[in-house]
C-alpha positions in Angstrom: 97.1 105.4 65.4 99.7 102.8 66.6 103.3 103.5 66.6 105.5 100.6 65.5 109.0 100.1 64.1 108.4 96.4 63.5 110.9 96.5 60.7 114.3 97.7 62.9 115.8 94.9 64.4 116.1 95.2 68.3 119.5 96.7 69.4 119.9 95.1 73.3 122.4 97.3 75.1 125.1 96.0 77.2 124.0 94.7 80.2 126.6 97.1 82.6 125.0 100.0 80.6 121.6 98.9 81.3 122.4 98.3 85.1 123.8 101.5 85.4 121.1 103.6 83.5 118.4 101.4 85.5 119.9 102.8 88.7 120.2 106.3 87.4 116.0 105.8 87.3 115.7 104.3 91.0 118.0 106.8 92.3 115.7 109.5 90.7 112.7 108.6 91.6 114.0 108.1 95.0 115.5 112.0 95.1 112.4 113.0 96.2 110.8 111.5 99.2 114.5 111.1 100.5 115.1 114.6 100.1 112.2 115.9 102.1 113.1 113.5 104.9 116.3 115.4 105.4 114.8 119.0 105.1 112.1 117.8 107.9 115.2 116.1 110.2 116.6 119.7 109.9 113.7 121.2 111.4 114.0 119.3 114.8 117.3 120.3 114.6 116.8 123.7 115.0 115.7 125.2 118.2 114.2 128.0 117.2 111.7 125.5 115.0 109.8 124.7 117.7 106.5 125.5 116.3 107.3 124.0 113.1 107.6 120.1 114.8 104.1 119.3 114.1 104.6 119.7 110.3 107.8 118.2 110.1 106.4 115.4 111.5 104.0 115.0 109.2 106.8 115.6 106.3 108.4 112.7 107.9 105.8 110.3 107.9 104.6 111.5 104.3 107.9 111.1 102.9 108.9 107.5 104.6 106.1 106.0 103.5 106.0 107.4 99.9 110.1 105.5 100.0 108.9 102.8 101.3 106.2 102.3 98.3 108.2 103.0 95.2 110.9 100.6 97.2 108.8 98.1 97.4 107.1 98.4 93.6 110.3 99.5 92.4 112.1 95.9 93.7 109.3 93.9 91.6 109.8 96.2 88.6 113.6 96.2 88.1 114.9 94.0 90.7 115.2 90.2 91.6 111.8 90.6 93.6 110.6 89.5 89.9 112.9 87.2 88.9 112.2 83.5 90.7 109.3 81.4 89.1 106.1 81.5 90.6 102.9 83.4 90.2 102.4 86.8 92.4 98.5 87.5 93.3 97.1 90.1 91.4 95.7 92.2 95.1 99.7 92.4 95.8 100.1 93.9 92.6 97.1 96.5 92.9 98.5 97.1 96.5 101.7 98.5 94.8 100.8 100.1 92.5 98.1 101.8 94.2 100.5 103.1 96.8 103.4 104.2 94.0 101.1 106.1 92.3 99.1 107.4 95.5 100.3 110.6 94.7 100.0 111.3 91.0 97.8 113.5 89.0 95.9 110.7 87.3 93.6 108.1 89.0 94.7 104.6 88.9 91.8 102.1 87.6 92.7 98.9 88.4 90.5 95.9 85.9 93.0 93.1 86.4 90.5 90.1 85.7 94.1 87.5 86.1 93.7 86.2 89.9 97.5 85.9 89.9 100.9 86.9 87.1 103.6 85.1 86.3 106.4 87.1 87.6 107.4 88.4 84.5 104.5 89.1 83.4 103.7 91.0 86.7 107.1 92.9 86.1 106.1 93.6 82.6 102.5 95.0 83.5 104.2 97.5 86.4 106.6 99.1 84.2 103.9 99.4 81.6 102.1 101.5 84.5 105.0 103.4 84.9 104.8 104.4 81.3 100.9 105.3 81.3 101.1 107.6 84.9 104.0 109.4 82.3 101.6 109.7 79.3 99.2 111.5 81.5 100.6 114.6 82.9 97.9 116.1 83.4 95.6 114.0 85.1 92.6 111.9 84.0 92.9 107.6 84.5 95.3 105.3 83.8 93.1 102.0 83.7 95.3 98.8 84.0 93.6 95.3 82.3 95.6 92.0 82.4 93.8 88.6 81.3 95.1 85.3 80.2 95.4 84.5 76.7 96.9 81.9 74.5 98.5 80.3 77.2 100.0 83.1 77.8 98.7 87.3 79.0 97.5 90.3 77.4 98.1 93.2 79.5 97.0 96.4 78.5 97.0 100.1 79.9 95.1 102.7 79.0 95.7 106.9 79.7 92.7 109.1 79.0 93.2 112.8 80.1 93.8 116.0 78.8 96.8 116.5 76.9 97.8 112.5 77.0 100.3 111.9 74.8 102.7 109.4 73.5 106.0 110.7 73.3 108.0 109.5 69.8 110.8 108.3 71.9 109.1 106.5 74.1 107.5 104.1 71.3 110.8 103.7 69.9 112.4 103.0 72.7 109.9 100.2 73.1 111.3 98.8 69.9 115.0 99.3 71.0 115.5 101.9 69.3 117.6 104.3 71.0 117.3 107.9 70.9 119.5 110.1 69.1 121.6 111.1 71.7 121.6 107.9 73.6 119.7 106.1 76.5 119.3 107.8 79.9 117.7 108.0 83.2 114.1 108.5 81.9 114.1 106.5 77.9 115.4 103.2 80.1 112.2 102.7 81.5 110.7 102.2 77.9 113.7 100.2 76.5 113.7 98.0 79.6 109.6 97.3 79.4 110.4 96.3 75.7 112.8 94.0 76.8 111.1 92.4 79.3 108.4 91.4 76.5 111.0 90.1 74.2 112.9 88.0 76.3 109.5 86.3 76.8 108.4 86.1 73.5 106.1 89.1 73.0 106.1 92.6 72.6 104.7 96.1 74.1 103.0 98.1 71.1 102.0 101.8 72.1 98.6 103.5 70.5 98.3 107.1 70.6 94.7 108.9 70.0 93.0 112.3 70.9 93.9 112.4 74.9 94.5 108.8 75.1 97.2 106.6 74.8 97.0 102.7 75.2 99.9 100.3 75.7 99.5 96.6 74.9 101.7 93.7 75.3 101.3 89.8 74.5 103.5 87.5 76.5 103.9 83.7 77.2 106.4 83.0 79.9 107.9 79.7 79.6 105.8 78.2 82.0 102.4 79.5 81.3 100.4 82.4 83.7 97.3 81.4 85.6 94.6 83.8 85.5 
């Protein structure tokens, strides 16, 4: 079954609104590893915590490093790391996303046959990643394909795992089409990955089946993608 609401004209946001709800998502998806950094910090703090130094450590190190990858794949996905022409190898890209989604329930395939993305195209295929780790919450694969085609890419991702779902306003969002009670932190993401597609003449359509979602996008950058 695909989900599609070709005949609603896109309604693009304000670009302060989209700014701000775009930083709502970094700063949440930040919370986490910065959060534990602090509670291990307090630890060494304490002198009766002696014995616990080893593990906060450990928490340290954990947590730095998981910052320092959704930093890094975060500043390709929504920030000017993405915007200059040029093409971005495709083992930078795995490298990434690999380390974002080290931690996630679902095991990243990666079947990128492209040697190399434009870099919109390579922004465009990371946030559609984001949006097949989310349609498998409880584990499984999220394969990740990109190819050239048409003078231009098909990327596709693909979530197969129990209970893999595609939320309704996640596929509208896609479209621009905002949710009842407005955009926030979490439907951005969606609405943002549709826009990236549009602005380069494609789109991101959304498939739902039994315990498996697929997301697939057509772009041509202005300038053509090597694969």
């Amino acid at each position: 079954m695909e989900i599609c609401m070709q005949d609603a004209l896109p309604a693009e946001i304000p670009a302060d609104q989209l700014a701000a709800l775009l930083c709502a998502r970094l700063c949440h998806d930040l919370v986490s590893p910065v959060s534990a950094l602090g509670a291990a910090l307090s630890v060494f703090d304490d002198p009766d915590s002696t014995d616990m130094h080893d593990d906060a450590m450990e928490l340290v190190r954990e947590s730095s490093r998981q910052a320092q990858a959704k930093l890094e794949f975060c500043r390709l996905a929504f920030g000017a790391g993405g915007s200059a022409p040029g093409i971005l190898d495709s083992r930078e890209l795995q490298r990434l996303t690999e380390a974002m989604f080290s931690a996630v329930k679902p095991q990243i395939v990666w079947k990128v046959e492209a040697t190399g993305l434009e870099k919109q195209a390579a922004r465009l295929l990371l946030n559609m990643c984001l949006l097949g780790v989310d349609a498998a919450p409880r584990g499984g694969t999220v394969t990740i394909e990109a190819a050239a085609a048409a003078g231009g890419a098909r990327l596709r991702v693909i979530s197969d795992g129990p209970r893999a779902r595609l939320e309704e306003g996640t596929a509208k969002a896609l479209e621009a089409i905002a949710p009842e009670n407005g955009y926030d932190g979490r439907s951005i993401q969606p609405y943002y990955t549709g826009l990236i597609a549009r602005t380069n003449g494609g789109r991101v359509s959304a498939q739902a089946g039994e315990n498996r979602v697929e997301f697939i996008a057509l772009v041509k950058p202005p300038e053509g993608m090597i694969g």
